[in-house]
VEXTI-664635 format. One record per residue (C-alpha): x, y, z; residue in one letter. Coordinates in pm, whole numbers, plus 50000, padded with zeros to 5 digits. Layout:
BEGIN
XYZa ...
This chain:
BEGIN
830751087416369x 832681055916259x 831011037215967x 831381004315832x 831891002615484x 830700972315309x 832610965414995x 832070941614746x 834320915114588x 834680914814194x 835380887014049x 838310886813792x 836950875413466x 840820859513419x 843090843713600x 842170857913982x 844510862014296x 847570847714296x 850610833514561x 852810866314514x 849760887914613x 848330904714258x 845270900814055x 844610896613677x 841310902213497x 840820897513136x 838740928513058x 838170918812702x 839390899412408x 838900900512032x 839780867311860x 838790871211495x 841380900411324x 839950892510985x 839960931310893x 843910926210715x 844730904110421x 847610887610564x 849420890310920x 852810898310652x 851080937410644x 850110940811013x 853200931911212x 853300951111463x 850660972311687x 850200984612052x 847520994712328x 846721027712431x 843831043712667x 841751014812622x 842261006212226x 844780991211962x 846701005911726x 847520984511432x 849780997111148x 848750977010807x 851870984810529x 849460968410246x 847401002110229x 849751023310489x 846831028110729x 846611032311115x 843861013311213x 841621015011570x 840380986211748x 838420985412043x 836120960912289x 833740962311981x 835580960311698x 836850978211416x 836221015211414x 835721043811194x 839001057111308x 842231055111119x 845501077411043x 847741077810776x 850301050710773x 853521044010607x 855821018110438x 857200999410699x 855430978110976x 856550994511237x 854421015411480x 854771025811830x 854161055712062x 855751081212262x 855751091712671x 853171122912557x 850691092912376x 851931105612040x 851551075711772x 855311067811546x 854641050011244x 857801042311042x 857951052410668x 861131032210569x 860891015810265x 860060979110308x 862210956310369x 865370983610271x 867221004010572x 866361031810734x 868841053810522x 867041088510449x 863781069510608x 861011094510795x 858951087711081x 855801104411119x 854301117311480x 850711117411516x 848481130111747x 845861109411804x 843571135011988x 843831161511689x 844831144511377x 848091163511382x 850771149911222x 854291156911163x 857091142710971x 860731136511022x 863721124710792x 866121106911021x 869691121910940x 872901104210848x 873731118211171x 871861091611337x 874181065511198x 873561044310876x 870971022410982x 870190985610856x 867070967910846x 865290977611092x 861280963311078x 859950976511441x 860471005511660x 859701010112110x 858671032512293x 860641072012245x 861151093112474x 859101132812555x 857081142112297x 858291135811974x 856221164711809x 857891192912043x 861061173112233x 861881136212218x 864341110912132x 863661077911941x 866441052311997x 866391026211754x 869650996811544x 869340981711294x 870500947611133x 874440944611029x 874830943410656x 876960944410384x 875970979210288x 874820993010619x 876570990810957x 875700999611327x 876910986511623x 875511010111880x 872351027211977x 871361050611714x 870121084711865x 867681102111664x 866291134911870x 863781162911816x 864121197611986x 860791225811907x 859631202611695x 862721202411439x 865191175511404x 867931181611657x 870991171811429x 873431185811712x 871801159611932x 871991129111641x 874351102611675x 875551069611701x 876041056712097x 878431031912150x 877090999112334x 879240976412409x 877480936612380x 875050947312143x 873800920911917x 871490938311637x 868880922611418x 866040937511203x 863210926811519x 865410945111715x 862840969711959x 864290995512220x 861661010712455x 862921040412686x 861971041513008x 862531054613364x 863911027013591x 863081019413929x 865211049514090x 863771073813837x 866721071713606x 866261069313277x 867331033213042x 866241013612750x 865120980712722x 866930965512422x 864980931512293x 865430913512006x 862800880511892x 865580854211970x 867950865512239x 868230871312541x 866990911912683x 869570938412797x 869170972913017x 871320999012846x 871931027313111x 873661060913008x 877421061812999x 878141097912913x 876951096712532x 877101059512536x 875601029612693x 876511004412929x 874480967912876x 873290945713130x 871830911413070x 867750906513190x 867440869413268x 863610861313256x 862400829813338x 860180811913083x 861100837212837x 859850822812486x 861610834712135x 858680857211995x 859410897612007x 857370917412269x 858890927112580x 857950958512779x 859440978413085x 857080980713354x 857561000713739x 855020991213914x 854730981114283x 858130992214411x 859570965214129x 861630966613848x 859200945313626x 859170928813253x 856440918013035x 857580892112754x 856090865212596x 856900827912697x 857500793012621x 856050774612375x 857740798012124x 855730818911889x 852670807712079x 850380836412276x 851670831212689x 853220857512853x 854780866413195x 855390899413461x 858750891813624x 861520908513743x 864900896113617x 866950873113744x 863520858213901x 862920822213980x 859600822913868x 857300847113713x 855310872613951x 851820867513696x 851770837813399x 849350836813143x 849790799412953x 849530795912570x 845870796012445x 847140782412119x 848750750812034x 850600765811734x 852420796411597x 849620817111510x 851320838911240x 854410836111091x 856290867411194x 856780850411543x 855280882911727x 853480888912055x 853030924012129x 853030933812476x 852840968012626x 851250985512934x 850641019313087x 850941020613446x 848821041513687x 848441044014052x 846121015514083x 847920993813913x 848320983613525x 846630983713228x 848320953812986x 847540957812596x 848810917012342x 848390924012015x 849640887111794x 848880891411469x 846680867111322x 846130855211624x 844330880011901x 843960912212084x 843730911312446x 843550940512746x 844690928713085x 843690944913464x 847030938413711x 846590950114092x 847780944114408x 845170917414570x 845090940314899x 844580908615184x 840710912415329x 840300939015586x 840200921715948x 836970923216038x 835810950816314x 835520938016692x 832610937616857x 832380946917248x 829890941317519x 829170972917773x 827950965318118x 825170934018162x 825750938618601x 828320911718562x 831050940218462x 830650980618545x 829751004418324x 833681007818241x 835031022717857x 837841004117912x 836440968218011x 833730948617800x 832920913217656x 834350908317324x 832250889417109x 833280865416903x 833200868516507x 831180847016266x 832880851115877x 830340826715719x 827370848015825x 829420880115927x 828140883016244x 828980886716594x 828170861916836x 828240855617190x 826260838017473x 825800864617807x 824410853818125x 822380881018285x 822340877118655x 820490904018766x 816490913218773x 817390942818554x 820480944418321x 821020971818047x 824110967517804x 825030989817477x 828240982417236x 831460997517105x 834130984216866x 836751001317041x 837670996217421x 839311024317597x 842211005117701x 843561004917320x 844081043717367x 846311064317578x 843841092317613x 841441065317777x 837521076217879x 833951078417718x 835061106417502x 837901080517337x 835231057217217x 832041078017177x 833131076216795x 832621038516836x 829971033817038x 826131021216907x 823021012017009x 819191007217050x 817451028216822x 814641043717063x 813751075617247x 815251059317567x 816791030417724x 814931002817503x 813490973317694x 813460942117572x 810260921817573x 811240892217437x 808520895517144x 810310913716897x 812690896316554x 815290918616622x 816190950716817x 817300981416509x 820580996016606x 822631031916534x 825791048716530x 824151083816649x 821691086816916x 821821055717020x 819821041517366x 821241010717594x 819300982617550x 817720963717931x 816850932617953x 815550906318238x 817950881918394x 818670849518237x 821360832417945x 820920849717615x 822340843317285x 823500874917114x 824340880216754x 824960916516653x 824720920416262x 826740956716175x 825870947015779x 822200954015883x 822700970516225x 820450947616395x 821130928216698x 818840891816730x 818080876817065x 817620845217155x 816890834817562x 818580799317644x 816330777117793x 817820755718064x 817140717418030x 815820715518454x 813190729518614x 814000753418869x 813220742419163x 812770709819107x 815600693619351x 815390662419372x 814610659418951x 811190646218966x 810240666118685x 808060684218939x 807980712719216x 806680696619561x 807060700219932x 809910670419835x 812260690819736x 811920715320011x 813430686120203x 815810679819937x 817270712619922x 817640714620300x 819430683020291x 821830695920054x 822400724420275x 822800708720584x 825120686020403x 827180705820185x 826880684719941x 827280703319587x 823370710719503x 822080709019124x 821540740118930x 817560735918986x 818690744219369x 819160778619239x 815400791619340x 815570830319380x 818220832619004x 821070849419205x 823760822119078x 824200811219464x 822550780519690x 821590789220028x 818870796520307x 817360822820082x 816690792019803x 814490775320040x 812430807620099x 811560810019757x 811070775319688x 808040781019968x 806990812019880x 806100795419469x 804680766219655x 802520785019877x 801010807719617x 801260783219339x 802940806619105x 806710803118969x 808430829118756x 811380829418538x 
């Protein structure tokens, strides 16, 4: 049998629905980070199944955060601030010397499941790397098969001017596999961040982001890259920007104007506007490092998005589509002697959203009318017939036909065994509740007297007269006329009218 599901709103704790169709909660946020000395040791961090990972140089710690706090979990750290993750959920922390180059510089892969941890000395193969104070997303799993891509800043003593390709094959460095790509556009700096990813076609690219300019899409070009521009609107100066696939869209999540302030944005590039905006909650630069970490992980209901600023806030973000409301079931009619017993013919009734009820007024012309309900008609189906819309049918709950009496609150109704419902003649109001399958009924009173023909306010041998006159006239008679209920004035009105006056008793 068909059932009506009733489901819920939640209300978004953040922002709500918006114009382009999605919905942002805040699911929590942790304002007071007053577990590191100074936001100098705790550049960088990112979100992962529901908690932070913060790397703090001062002590060369991992550190945990979740909803609640600091916890009592932590991994070993390194020299550098910079700390990321791979596809497989493996944490990178870097172990460059601070602030040198990554020249003979390690990376260590943890798991953050198992404790395991591995360590890797990034080859001259790689190409002599500058400065280089964060690191993106890599590739695989960096403690079997992966590739971190990662520049550094131009120097004096160091130079790149390409992607440097640092891989891992069985858990070994892969120096075959080590190199410098060739990018051509590529404008390095020591906040540079590349995050692999796969685009919207499935192909795989980098996001290439640097604190102040502009974001590029580096796509494969044999063993080099090509560069595209990413235009984002709004897009502020602090580093943080992630890929994101999500909703048949090519998406980015950066931070916005003010600069090195705590906004941020979903758009995709070349946009007019951003798809979600989330203004400054600041009115200054909260740390100076000019850094607002975003990241998210993506799953089929939609996306989890993890803002780390240090010395500012952590935050963890709920996007979804905001799926339009469900339009609301119909409500049909069966039978009531005005219409046959037909699956493919019945009165709709109309639909009340403020009380989410059905409504409809029925006039009942006969002595005895019965009536039941679908939400289907057969007419909407090709196959036609009772056995179409026996799935949609409901009724009276009761052994048989139930007859109303006029006495009780409400008449209970069902999807399975259900009984039609007869009822006297008359008007009716009908309101069908399907939240609390009951049906209310309500008879209409009219504001005359029947009978009373020449509108006295009472029945006598006058409007016998009266109604003769208007029959012998044709004169259009007054709804009172209408003595025996059958909707019609004639000879058989004036019968009735004598037969209540002669025995003194009128009924409805």
């Amino acid at each position: 049998m068909k059932k009506f599901l009733l489901i819920a709103a939640l209300a978004a704790v953040a922002l709500g629905a918006n114009a382009y169709g999605y919905k942002l909660e805040k699911l929590w946020t942790l304002n007071a980070l007053d577990y590191f000395a100074t936001t100098n040791d705790v550049r960088q961090g990112f979100g992962m199944d529901g908690k932070f990972y913060i790397h703090n140089k001062a002590d060369q710690a991992v550190y945990v955060i979740d909803e609640n706090g600091l916890t009592n979990q932590s991994f070993p750290g390194g020299a550098n601030c910079g700390i990321s993750r791979d596809e497989a959920g493996n944490i990178l922390v870097s172990n460059a010397a601070f602030p040198g180059s990554w020249v003979e510089a390690t990376l260590k892969v943890i798991n953050p499941n198992t404790g395991d941890l591995v360590e890797y000395t990034i080859p001259e193969e790689s190409g002599l790397l500058g400065r280089c104070d964060f690191i993106g997303m890599a590739k695989g799993n960096m403690m079997e098969d992966g590739v971190l891509y990662l520049t550094g800043f131009t120097s004096a003593e160091v130079f790149t001017d390409g992607v440097a390709i640092f891989s891992v094959t069985g858990g070994e460095v892969d120096y075959d596999n080590c190199y410098l790509a060739q990018c051509a556009g590529l404008a390095t700096n020591q906040s540079t961040v590349i995050n692999y990813y796969n685009d919207l076609n499935g192909d795989p690219a980098l996001l290439f982001a640097y604190r102040s300019g502009a974001p590029g899409k580096l796509v494969p070009d044999g063993d080099n890259f090509t560069r595209t521009g990413l235009v984002l609107p709004n897009k502020g100066a602090c580093n943080g920007v992630f890929p994101i696939i999500f909703d048949g869209k090519e998406l980015y999540l950066y931070p916005t104007v003010p600069n090195y302030q705590d906004g941020w944005a979903i758009a995709e590039a070349g946009a007019e506007a951003p798809l979600v905006e989330v203004p400054s909650s600041v009115s200054a630069n909260p740390n100076g490092i000019q850094c607002n970490w975003l990241n998210a992980e993506v799953d089929e209901n939609g996306v989890t998005i993890y803002q780390y600023v240090p010395g500012g806030q952590i935050s963890v973000y709920r996007l979804t589509k905001d799926e339009p409301a469900p339009e609301p079931a119909k409500v049909y009619m069966l039978g009531g002697d005005d219409q046959p017993w037909d699956p493919s013919n019945g009165t709709e009734f109309t639909y009340d959203a403020e009380n989410e009820v059905y409504t409809a007024t029925i006039n009942f012309p006969a002595e005895a009318n019965w009536f039941g309900f679908t939400t289907e008609l057969a007419e909407n189906n090709d196959d036609g017939g009772w056995a179409y819309i026996e799935p949609f049918r409901f009724g009276a709950i009761s052994e048989g036909d139930y007859w109303y009496t006029g006495e009780e609150d409400f008449i209970s109704l069902t999807w399975d065994e259900y009984h039609a419902i007869r009822i006297a003649g008359g008007e009716y109001n009908l309101t069908v509740d399907l939240n609390e399958m009951k049906l209310f009924i309500e008879k209409v009173q009219p504001d005359f007297i029947r009978g009373d023909v020449d509108g006295d306010n009472n029945v006598t041998i006058s409007d016998v007269t009266a109604l003769i006159d208007f029959l012998l006239s044709g004169a259009e008679a007054p709804a009172a006329a209408d003595c025996d209920g059958d909707t019609n004035v004639s000879i058989s009105d004036v019968t009735a009218l004598i037969d209540f006056l002669l025995s003194g008793n009128w009924g409805e």
